[in-house]
C-alpha positions in Angstrom: -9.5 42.3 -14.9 -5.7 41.4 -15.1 -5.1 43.6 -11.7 -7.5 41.2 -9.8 -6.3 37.9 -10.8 -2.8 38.7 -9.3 -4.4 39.6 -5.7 -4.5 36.7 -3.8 -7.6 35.1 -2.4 -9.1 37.0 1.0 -10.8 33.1 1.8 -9.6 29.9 0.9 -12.9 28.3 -1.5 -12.5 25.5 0.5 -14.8 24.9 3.6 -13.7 24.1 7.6 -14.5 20.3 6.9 -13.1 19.9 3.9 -9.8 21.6 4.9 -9.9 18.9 8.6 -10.5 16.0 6.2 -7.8 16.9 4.0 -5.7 17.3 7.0 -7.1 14.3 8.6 -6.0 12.1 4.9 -2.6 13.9 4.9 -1.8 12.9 8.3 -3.1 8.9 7.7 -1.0 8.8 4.7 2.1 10.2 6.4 1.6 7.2 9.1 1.2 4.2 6.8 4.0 5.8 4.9 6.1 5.2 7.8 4.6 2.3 9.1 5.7 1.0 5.8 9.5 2.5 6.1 9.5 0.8 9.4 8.0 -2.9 7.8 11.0 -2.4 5.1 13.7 -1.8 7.7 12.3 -4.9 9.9 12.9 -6.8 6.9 16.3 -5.9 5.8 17.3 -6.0 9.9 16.2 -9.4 10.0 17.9 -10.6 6.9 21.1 -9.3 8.1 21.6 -9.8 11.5 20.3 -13.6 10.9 17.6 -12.9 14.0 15.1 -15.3 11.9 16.2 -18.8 11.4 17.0 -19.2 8.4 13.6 -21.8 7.1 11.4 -19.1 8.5 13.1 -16.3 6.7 11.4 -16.4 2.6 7.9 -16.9 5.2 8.4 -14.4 7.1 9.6 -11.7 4.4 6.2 -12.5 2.1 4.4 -12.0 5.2 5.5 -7.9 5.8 5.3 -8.2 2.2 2.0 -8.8 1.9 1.1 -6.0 4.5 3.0 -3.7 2.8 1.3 -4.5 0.0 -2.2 -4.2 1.5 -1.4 -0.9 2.7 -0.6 0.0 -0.6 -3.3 -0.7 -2.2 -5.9 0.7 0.3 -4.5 4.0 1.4 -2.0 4.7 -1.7 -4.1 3.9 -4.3 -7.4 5.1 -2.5 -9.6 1.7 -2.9 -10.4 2.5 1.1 -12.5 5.6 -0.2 -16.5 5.3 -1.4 -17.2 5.0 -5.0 -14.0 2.8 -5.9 -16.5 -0.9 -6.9 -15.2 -1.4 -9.9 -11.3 -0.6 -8.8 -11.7 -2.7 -6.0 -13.6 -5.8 -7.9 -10.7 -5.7 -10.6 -8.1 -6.0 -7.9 -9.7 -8.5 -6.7 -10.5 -10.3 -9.7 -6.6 -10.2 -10.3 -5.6 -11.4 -7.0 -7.8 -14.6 -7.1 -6.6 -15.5 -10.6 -3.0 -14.6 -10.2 -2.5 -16.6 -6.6 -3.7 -19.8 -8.1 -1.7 -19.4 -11.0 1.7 -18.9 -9.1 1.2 -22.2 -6.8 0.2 -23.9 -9.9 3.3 -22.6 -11.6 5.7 -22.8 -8.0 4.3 -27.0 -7.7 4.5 -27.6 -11.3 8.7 -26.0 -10.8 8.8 -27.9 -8.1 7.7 -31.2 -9.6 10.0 -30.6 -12.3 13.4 -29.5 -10.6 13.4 -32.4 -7.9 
């Protein structure tokens, strides 16, 4: 029994669809991986050469944040795929209470400091 476990496998247990979806995930991954790079480097680019003027900049940067973010989320943490309700409701769930809650809190700063 011990002389066959250290043979390796004669066919891979996975089948011809599974191994082109697999590849087919690895290679969308890979691209909004460097999509992402490339939305990080147009950000710090921007900041530094001073390309943006300078009331567009904070804008601008929460944008390709918020993209980035997106991304993320859907091909990162898998919430793209079938069977991810509940994932995807409690994401959501956080982003409508959380988005209220930080204009409340950037007015009420705002209101305060001026």
């Amino acid at each position: 029994m011990s002389d066959e476990l250290s043979k390796p496998f004669p066919k891979s247990a996975m089948t011809e669809n599974e191994r082109y979806e697999l590849g087919r995930e690895t290679r969308i991954q890979v691209v909004s991986f460097a999509f992402m790079i490339m939305l990080t480097i147009i950000s710090f680019i921007s900041v530094a050469t001073e390309t943006i003027p300078s009331g567009f900049v904070v804008p601008f940067i929460l944008l390709l944040g918020t993209v980035q973010f997106a991304l993320q989320l859907f091909y990162f943490m898998h919430l793209k795929d079938k069977d991810h309700g509940w994932p995807n409701a409690f994401f959501a769930t956080g982003i409508v209470v959380t988005i209220p809650a930080l204009i409340a809190l950037i007015l009420l700063l705002g209101e305060t400091k001026w």
